[in-house]
N, C-alpha and C positions, 0 to 999 in steps of 0.2 A: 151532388147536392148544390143548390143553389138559394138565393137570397136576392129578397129586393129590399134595394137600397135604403136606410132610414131617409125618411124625409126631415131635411133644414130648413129653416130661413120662411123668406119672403116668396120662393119659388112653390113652394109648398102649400101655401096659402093660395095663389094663383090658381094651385090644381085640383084646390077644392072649389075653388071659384066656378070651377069648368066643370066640374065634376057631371053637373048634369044637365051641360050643353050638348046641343048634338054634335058628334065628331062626325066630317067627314074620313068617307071610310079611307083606308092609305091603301093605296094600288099595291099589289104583289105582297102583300102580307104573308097570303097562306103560304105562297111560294118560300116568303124570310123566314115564315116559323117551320116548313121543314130542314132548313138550312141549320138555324140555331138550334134544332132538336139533335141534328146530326152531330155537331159540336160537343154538343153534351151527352153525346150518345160516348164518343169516344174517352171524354172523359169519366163515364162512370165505368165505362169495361177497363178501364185503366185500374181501377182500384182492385179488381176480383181475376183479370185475366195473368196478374203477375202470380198470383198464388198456385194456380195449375201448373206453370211455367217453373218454379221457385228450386225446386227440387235438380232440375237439368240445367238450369243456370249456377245455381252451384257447384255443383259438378266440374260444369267445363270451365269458372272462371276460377274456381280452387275457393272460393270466397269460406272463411268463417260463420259460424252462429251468428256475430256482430254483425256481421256484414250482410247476411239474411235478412236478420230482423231487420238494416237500416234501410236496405232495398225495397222494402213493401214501405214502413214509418216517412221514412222519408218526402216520398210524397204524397202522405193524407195529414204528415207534419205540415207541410208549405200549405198545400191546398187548405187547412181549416183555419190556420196562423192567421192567412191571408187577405179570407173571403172580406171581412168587414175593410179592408183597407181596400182592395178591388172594387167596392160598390162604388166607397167615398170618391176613389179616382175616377171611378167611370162617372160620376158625378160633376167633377171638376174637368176634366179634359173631354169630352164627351163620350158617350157608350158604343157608338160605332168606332170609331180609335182605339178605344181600351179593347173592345171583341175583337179587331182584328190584329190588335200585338199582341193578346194575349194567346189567339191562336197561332201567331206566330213560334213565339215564345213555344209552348206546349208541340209543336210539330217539327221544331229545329231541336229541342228535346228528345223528341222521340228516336229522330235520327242518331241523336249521340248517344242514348242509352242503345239502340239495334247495335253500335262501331263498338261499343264499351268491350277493353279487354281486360279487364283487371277490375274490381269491387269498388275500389276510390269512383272511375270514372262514372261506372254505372249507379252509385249513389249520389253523384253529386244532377247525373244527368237526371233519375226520377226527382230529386228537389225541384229542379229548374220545369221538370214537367207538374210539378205542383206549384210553381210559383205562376207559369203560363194558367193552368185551368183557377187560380183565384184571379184572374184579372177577367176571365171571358167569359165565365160562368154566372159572376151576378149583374156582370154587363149585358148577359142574353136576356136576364128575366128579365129586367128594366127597359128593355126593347119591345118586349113583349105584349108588357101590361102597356106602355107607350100606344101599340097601335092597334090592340083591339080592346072593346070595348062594351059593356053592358053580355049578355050573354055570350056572342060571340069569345069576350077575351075568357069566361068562364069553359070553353070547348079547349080555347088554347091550351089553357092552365091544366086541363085534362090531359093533353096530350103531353104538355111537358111533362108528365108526373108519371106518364108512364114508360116515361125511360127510364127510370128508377130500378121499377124491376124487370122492364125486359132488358137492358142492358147489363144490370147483375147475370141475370140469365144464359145472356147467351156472351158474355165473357170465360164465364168458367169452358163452355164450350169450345167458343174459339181458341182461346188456349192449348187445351188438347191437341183440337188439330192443328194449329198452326206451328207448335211446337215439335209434335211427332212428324208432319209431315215436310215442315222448311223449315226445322230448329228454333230454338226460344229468340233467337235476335227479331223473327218474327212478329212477334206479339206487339213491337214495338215498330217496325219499320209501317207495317199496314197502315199507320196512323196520318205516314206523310204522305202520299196523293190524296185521301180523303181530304186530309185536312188542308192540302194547297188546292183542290179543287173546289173546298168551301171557304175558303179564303178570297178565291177567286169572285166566285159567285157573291156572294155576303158584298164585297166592293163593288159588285159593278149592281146589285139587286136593291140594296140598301139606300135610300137617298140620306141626306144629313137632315133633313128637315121631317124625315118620317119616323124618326127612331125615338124622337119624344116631343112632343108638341105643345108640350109647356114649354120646355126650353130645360137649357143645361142651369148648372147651381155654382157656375164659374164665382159669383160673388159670396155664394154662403159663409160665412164669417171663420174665421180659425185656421182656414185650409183643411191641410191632410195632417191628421196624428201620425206621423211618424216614430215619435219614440212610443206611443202608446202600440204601435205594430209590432217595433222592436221587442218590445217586452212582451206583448204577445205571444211571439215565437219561441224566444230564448226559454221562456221558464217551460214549457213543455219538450222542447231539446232539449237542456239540460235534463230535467227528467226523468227521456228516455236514455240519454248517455249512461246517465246515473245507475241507470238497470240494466243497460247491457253491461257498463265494467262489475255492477254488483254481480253478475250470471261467472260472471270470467273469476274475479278476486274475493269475492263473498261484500254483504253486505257490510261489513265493520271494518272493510278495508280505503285508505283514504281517497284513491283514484273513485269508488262511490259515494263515499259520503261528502266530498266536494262539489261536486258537480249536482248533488242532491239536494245540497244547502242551498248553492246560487240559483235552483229552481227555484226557492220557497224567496230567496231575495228579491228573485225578478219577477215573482207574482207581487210582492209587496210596493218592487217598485213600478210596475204598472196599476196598481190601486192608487197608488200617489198622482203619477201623472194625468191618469183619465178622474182624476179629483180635483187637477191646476190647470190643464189646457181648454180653449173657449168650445171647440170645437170633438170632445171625444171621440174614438170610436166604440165607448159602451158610455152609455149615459148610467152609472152606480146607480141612481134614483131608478130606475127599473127593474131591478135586480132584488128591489124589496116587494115586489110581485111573486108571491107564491106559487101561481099558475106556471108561468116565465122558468123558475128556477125549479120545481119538482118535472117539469116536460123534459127542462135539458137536462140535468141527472139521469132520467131512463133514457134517454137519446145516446147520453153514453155509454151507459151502460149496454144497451144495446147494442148498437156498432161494434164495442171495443168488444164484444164474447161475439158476435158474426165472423167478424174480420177473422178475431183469434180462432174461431172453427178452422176456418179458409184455410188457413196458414197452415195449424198444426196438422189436419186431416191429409193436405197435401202430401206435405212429409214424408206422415205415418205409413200410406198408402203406396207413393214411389219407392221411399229408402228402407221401408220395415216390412211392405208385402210385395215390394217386386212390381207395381202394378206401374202401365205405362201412360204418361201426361194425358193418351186421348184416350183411356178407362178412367181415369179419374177424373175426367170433364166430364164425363159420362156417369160416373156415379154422383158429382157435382150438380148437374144437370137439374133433377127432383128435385132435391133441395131449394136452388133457384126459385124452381117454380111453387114450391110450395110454400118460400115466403113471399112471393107476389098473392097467389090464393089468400096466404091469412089475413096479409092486411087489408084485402078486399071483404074479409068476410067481415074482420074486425072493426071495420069503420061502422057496419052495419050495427053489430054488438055494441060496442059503446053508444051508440044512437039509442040503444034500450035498456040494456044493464047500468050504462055509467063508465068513466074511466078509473074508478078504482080496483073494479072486480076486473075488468079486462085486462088491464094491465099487470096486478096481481098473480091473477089465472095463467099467463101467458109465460111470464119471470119463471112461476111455479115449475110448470112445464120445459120450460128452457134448463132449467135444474138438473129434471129428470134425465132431461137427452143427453146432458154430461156428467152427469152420474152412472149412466150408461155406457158412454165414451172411454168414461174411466178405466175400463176393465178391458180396455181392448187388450193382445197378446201377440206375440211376436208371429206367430203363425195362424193371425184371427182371417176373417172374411171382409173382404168391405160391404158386402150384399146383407151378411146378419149381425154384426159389430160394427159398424161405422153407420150405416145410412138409418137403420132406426132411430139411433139416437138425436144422428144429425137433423133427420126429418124433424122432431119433435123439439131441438131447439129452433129448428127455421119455422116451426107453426108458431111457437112459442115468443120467437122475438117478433114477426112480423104486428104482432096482435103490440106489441111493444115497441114499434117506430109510431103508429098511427097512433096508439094514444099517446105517445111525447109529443106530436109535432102539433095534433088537436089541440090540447090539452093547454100548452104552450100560447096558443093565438087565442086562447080564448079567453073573452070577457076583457080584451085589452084595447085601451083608445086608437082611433086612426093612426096618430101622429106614432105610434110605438108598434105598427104591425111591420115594416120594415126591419127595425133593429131586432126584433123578438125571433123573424124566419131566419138572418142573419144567425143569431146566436145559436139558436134550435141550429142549425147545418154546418155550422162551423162545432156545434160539439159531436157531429155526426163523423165529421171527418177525425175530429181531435180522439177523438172514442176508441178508433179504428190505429189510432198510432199508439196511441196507451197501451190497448191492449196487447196489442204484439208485442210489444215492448215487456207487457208483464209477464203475458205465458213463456215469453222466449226465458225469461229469467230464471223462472219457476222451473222450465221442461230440462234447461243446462244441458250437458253433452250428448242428452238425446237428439239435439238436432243437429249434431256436427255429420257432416255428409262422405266425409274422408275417410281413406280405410278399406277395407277389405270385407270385414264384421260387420253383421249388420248393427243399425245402434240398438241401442237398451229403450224399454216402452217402458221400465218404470218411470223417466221423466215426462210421456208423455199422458201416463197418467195421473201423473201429481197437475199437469198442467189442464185436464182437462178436470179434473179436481176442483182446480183455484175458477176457472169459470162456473162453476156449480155454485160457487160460494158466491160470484161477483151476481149470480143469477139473483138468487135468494136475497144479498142484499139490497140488489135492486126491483125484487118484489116488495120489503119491506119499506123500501123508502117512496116508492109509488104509493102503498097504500096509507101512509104518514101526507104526501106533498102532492100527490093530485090534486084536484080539486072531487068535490065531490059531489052526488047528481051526475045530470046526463047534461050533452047541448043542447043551449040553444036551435032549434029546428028553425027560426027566422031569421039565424046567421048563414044559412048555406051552409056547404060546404067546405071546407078544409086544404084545398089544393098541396099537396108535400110530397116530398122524394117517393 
């Protein structure tokens, strides 16, 4: 997911100034935008291709439940923490600089998680590969929108949006095979020639003067929130900490209710700080925006019951029916694609019903599929007990990204379409680490990988349970904090994940 940058200051003003002067066009464009799509390509198969993988990685590194769940969290933790501090710096230091240390960063990662021999390393190297994709991520849209223009940058935008779900797509794929055929270190290593050869290219393709033509926002007042990224972070770590020592020691024990509490501290004290510093990175006055705040709610929701599919189906699939990483890319596969399908049908739907019934209808359905799920059984089928269900939550949520991220930009001023795609993506990421975090809680020693025995499916269908419930209640709170009617037809289009 990606985001463009809130606009600040006097810079800003400047680009509305411009707005509708003719830009000359900037040479090698199409050439930079499939560069930066490739960039982003990798980091969205990053988020779905460790799940196929996840089952044979623990395995071979011995890794715990905790350490499962922190290897996927870990980094959609960084990556959504991140995004709004990422933009700001690519803001301040420039967006060409920031895209290529961030691809830096994100492909010197990737190498340390492929070496990773023990849990510690290969979690700390997915963080570092989610600290890389928030620096280069909202530095590539800001690139983007920089040098194309009037319909043309409308084609871009197109194209960038549909890495979204081809990249979903064909990660769960890759996975399979690159894990059955040259073992899961794979799934990670593929990333560094890509990504030193777009590295490569990006520096020599990119001029400084073409990546944004208003100019950089080196003076915009306050700097960089720092402590407000800090807090950022921490209260959703902590969080998730809180829920994997709750899965281990129960919840009323103090290893979780500590680390529970300092969540709820450091949500408190990042309302404080982004209430005192000149410069935020959430302006609070936004946030009393209904549209803004019932978008990101299903945003999360969404994500965090996908991811949590990815995750637990994986599992289910290797450690409960025997099946191998590239039959499970394979059953994975459909899925993929049929939430690419609904949010294309979906955009259409809410174009004529509205985003309450679409989003409603879609929750609804996502319900079903994990209520479904629920009943799987230690000797089930993936072909008539896993992919039904799954199918019907991937129609289900698909129809439930596009109305969050619509939903979200609309009816809101210039000046606040940046911070609103920021937030909207960063709870897309944050969604994806909750929820693993909460199924892993829920599902308990069903997904311990060690042993002989196969594990017990009662936990995981208490855990496909608690997504039936986060489904529902996130049909209920779309149909409360949507907005309500249809869009605007004179606003275009919606460009999103």
């Amino acid at each position: 997911m990606t985001q463009e940058s809130p606009p600040h200051g006097p810079a800003h003003a400047g680009a509305q100034h411009h707005e509708h002067e003719i830009h000359p066009p900037v040479p090698r464009r199409w050439a930079t935008l499939a560069l930066l799509c490739m960039a982003q390509f990798l980091l969205i198969v990053d988020v779905t291709v460790i799940n196929v993988a996840l089952p044979t990685v623990g395995d071979e590194l011995a890794l715990t439940a905790g350490q499962l769940t922190w290897a996927v969290t870990a980094y959609t933790l960084c990556f959504g923490s991140l995004l709004l501090l990422g933009g700001r710096a690519g803001d301040t230091v420039g967006r060409k600089r920031m895209f290529l240390a961030g691809l830096l960063v994100f492909t010197a990662a990737s190498l340390a998680s492929g070496l990773a021999e023990d849990g510690g390393t290969l979690i700390a190297a997915r963080a570092a590969q989610g600290v890389g994709a928030a620096m280069l991520s909202p530095a590539a849209m800001a690139i983007i929108t920089s040098m194309f223009h009037g319909a043309e940058r409308n084609r871009a935008l197109g194209v960038w949006a549909a890495i979204g779900g081809s990249g979903a797509a064909f990660g769960v794929l890759l996975g399979g095979l690159l894990t059955t055929s040259l073992g899961w270190e794979w799934v990670f290593f593929i990333n560094v020639p890509i990504g030193a050869a777009v590295f490569v290219c990006v520096a020599i393709v990119l001029k400084e003067n073409a990546e944004s033509p208003e100019g950089h926002r080196r003076d915009s007042p306050g700097g960089i929130d720092l402590a407000g990224a800090l807090t950022m972070t921490a209260a959703p770590g902590l969080l998730i900490y809180g829920l994997v020592q709750a899965r281990d020691h129960g919840f009323g024990s103090a290893s979780s209710l500590l680390p529970l509490a300092g969540a709820l501290v450091c949500a408190g004290v990042f309302v404080a700080v982004e209430k005192s510093v000149r410069a935020p990175l959430v302006r609070l006055s936004v946030l009393t925006r209904r549209n803004l705040v019932g978008g990101s709610v299903v945003m999360l929701a969404a994500s965090g019951v996908l991811i949590s599919m990815f995750f637990l189906c994986s599992l289910y699939l290797q450690h409960v029916l025997g099946l191998s990483a590239l039959k499970t890319g394979l059953v994975f596969l459909p899925v993929a694609v049929a939430i690419t399908l609904a949010a294309h049908l979906s955009s259409q739907a809410i174009g004529r019903f509205g985003w309450r019934p679409v989003a409603t209808t879609g929750f609804v359905l996502g319900a079903a599929g994990s209520l479904l799920l629920s009943r799987v059984e230690e000797s089930g089928s993936a072909w008539t007990q896993v992919l039904p269900g799954f199918l019907l939550v991937a129609i289900g949520l698909g129809a439930g990204f596009v109305s969050a991220t619509t939903s979200a930009m609309s009816d809101l001023p210039h000046e606040d379409m940046g911070l609103a795609s920021g937030l909207v993506n960063t709870c897309h990421e944050m969604g994806a680490a909750l929820g693993v975090a909460v199924v892993a809680a829920v599902a308990g020693a069903s997904l311990e990988t060690g042993g002989n025995s196969a594990p017990s499916v009662s936990g995981f269908d208490s855990a496909f349970l608690a997504c039936a419930v986060i489904s529902l209640g996130a049909a209920v709170a779309g149909a409360l904090l949507l907005p309500r009617g249809r869009p605007d037809p004179s606003q275009g289009p919606v460009f999103a994940h």
